[in-house]
C-alpha positions in Angstrom: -48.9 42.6 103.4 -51.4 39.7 104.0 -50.8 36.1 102.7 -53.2 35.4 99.6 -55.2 32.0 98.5 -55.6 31.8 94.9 -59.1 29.8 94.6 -60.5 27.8 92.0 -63.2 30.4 90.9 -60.2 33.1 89.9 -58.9 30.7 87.2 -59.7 30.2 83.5 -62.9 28.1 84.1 -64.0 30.9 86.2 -62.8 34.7 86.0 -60.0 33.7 83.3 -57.9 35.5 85.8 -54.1 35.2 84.5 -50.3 36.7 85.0 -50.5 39.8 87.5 -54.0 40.0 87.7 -54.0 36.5 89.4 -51.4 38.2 92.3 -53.1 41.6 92.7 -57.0 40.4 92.7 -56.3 37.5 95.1 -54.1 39.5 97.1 -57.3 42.3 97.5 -60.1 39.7 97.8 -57.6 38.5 101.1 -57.7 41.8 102.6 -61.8 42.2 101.9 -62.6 38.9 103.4 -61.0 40.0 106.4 -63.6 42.7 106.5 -60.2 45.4 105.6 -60.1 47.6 102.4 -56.3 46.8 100.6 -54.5 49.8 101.4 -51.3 49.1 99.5 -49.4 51.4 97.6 -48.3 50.3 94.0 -44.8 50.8 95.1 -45.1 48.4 97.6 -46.8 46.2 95.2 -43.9 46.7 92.8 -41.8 45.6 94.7 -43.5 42.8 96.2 -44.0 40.7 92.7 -41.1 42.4 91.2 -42.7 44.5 88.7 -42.7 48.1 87.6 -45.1 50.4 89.5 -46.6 51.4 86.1 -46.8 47.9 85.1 -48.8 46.9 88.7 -50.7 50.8 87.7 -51.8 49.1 84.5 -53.5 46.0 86.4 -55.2 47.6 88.6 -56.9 49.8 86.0 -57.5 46.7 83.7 -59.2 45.2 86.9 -61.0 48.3 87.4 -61.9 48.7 83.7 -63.5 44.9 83.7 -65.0 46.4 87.2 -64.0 43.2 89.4 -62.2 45.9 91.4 -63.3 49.5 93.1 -61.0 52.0 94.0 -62.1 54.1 96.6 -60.3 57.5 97.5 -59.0 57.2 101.1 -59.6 61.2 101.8 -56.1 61.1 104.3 -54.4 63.7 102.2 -52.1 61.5 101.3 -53.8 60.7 97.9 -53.7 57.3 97.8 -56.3 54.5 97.2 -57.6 51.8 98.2 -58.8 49.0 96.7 -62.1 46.6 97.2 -63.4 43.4 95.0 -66.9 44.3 93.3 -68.7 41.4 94.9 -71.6 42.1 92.6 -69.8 41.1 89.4 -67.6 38.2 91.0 -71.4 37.0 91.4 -72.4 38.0 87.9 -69.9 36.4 85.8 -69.8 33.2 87.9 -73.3 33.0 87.6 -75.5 31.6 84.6 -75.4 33.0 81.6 -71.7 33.8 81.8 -70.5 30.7 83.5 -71.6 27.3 82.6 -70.4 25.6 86.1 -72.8 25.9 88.7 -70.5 24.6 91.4 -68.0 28.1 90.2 -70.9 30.5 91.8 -71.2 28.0 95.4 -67.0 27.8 95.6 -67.4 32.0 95.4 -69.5 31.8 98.4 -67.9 29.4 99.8 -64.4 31.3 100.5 -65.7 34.5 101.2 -67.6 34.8 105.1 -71.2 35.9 105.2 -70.4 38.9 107.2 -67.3 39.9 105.1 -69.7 39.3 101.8 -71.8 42.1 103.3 -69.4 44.5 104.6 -68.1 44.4 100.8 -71.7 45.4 100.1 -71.8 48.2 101.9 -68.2 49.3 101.2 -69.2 49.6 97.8 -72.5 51.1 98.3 -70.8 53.9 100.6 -67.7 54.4 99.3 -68.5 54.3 95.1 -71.9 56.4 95.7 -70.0 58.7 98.2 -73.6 60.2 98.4 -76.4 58.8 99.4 -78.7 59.8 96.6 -81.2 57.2 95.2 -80.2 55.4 92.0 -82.8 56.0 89.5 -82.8 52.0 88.6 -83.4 51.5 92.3 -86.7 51.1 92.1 -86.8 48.1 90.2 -87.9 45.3 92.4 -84.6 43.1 91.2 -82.5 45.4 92.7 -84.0 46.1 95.6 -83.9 42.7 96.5 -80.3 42.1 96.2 -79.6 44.3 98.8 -76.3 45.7 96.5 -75.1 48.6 95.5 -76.8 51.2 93.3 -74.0 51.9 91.3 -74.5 51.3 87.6 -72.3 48.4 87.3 -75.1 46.3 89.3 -77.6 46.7 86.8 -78.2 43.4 84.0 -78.1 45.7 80.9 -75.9 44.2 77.8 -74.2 47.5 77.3 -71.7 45.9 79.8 -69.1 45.4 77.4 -66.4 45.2 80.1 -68.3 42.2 81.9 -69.0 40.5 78.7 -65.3 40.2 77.3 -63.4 38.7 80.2 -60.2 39.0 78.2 -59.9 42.7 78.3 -56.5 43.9 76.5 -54.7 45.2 79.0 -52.5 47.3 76.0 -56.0 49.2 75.1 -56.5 50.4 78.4 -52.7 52.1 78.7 -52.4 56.0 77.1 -49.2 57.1 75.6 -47.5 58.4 78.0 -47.5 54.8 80.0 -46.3 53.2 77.1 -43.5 55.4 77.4 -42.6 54.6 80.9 -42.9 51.2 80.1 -41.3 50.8 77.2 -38.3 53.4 77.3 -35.6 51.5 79.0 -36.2 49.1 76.6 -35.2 51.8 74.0 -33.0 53.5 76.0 -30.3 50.6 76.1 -30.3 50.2 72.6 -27.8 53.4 73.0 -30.4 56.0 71.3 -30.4 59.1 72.9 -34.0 59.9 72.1 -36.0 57.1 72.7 -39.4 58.2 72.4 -39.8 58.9 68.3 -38.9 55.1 68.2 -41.3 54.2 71.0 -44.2 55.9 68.6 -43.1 54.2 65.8 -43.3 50.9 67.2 -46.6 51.6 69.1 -48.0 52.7 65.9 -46.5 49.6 64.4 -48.1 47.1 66.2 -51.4 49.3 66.4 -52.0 49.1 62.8 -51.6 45.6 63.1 -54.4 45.4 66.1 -51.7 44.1 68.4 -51.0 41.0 66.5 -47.6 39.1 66.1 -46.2 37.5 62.6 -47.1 34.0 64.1 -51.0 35.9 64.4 -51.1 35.7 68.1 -52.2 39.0 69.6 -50.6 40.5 72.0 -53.2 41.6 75.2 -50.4 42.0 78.3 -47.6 44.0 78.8 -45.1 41.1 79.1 -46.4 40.0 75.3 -45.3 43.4 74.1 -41.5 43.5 76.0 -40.3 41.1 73.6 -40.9 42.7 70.2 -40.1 45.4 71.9 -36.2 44.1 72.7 -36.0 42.5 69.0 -37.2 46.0 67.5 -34.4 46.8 65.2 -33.7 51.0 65.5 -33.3 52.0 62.0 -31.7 55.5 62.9 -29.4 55.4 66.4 -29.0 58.9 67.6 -25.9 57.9 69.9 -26.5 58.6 73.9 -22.6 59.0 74.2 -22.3 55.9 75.9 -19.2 53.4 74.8 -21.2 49.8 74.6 -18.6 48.6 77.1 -20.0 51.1 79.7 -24.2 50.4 78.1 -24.0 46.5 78.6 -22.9 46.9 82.4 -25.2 49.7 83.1 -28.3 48.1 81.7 -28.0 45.0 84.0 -27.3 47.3 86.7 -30.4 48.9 85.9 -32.1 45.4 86.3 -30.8 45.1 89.5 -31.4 48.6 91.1 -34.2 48.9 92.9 -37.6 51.2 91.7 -36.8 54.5 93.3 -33.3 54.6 91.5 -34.1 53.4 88.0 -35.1 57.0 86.4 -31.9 58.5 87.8 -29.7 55.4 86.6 -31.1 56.2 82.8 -30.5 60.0 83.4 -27.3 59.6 85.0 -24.1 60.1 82.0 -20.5 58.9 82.3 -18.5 61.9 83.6 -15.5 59.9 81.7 -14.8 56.6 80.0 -13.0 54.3 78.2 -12.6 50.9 76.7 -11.4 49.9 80.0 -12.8 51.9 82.7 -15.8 54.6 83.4 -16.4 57.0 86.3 -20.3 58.5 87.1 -20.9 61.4 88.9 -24.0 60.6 90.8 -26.5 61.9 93.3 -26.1 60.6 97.3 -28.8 58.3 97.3 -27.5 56.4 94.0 -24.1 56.6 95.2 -24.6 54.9 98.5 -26.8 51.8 96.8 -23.8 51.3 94.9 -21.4 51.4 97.8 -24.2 48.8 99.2 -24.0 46.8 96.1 -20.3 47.5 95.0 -19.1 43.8 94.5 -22.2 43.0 93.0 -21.6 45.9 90.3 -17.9 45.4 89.7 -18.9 41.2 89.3 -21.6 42.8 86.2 -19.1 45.5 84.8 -16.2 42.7 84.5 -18.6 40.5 83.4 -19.9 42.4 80.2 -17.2 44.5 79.1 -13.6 42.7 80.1 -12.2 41.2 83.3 -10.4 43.9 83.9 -12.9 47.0 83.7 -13.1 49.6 86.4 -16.2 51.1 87.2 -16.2 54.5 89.9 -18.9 56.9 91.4 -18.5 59.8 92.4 -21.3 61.8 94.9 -22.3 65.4 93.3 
């Protein structure tokens, strides 16, 4: 994974770039000024800034959505993406009207190679068009001269809503059903059984209330939301069958695992337990991470239930 500069034209005076969004965009803009399309997966990401991969999913849509990224489909059969920086809008809201510093617009060009500024061009004009029919804007003498794509995105209109509000909420842009992945370990480890009825309530909570906070802050990232979420007090526990002893050290292991195991550590039940001692029957692949990992895992299970708790797995 290439190294990444984070340059004075991503930050609030410029594209207001914050949290994430100032890893991932940087980290693409690295790869394009190299003349290279970013190739890497969202697990990899993940795992690189220690985030979920739905989390580091929801970025790279919000990026998308406020089009200072394109994804392009790679067509290897692997169905996977890459990624490119929409030059043409880096330039836009830099660039007067939007931006009030001229020097924002000359520090753009000045950290991206002429040659590499081009090769985006056409990058985007090839891979966003796919085709290579004529734009019916294209005829406007503007456009032709800027030698950019034809894509819609390049044309000054003020429908452009996503250009315009450079602090896109990154919550309106998630469906349901990432909610849900985000948000149900959350729920999960506060022993209820069936977390997703709570995980409506709350999102219907907090979008009655247009996202805001009692303090009438609003919430626009997924980290603003993770707290509520972990102070939301479940009215109705539906009980997972989990002793709390056994829940406290599971959840940090949980924190600990890494991304390919943490769906099968919330689907994976106590074969037998007690105050002092649980035993998991688990699948090869779980079973030899915590072999890997076993002091670490006896240290947490001590640790939050008694010093003298035993914790054993089992392979199916």
């Amino acid at each position: 994974m290439n190294n990444y500069k984070v340059y004075r034209w991503m930050l609030a005076e410029g594209l207001d770039l914050k949290g994430l969004s100032l890893c991932l965009f940087p980290l693409i803009f690295s790869y394009n000024r190299s003349k290279r399309i970013m190739f890497e997966s969202e697990e990899a990401l993940a795992k690189c800034f220690g985030y979920s991969r739905e989390y580091v999913n929801a970025i790279l849509k919000k990026l998308i959505k406020q089009k200072l990224i394109v994804r392009l489909s790679r067509h290897d059969g692997l169905q996977t993406y890459d990624y490119c920086v929409d030059v043409s809008t880096v330039v836009r809201m830099l660039g007067p009207p939007k931006c009030n510093d001229p020097e924002m617009l000359k520090d753009f060009y000045r950290s991206i190679p002429k040659p590499a500024l081009q090769w985006c061009e056409k990058i985007l004009h090839e891979g966003v068009r796919k085709v290579n029919t004529p734009c019916e804007k294209s005829s406007q003498p503007d456009v032709r001269k800027s030698n950019m794509p034809c894509e819609e995105i390049l044309h000054n209109n003020d429908k452009d809503n996503n250009i315009d509000n450079k602090r896109d909420n990154v919550l309106s842009t998630l469906s349901n059903k990432e909610f849900i992945e985000i948000l149900y370990p959350i729920f999960f480890f506060k022993n209820n059984c069936d977390p997703i009825p709570e995980i409506e309530k709350f999102l219907d909570y907090y979008r009655g209330k247009d996202w805001k906070l009692s303090g009438g802050k609003v919430m626009s990232e997924i980290e603003d939301l993770i707290r509520p979420a972990e102070s939301w007090q479940v009215k109705e526990i539906k009980e997972t069958g989990y002793r709390s002893s056994f829940m406290r050290g599971w959840k940090e292991v949980y924190k600990i695992a890494p991304e390919y195991l943490k769906k099968e550590i919330l689907r994976t039940r106590p074969s037998s337990q007690n105050d002092s001692s649980a035993s998991i029957l688990c699948s090869k692949k779980l079973a030899d991470w915590l072999d890997s990992e076993s002091q670490t895992v006896g240290i947490i299970f001590r640790g939050s239930a008694n010093p003298n708790y035993k914790f054993y797995w089992k392979r199916r």
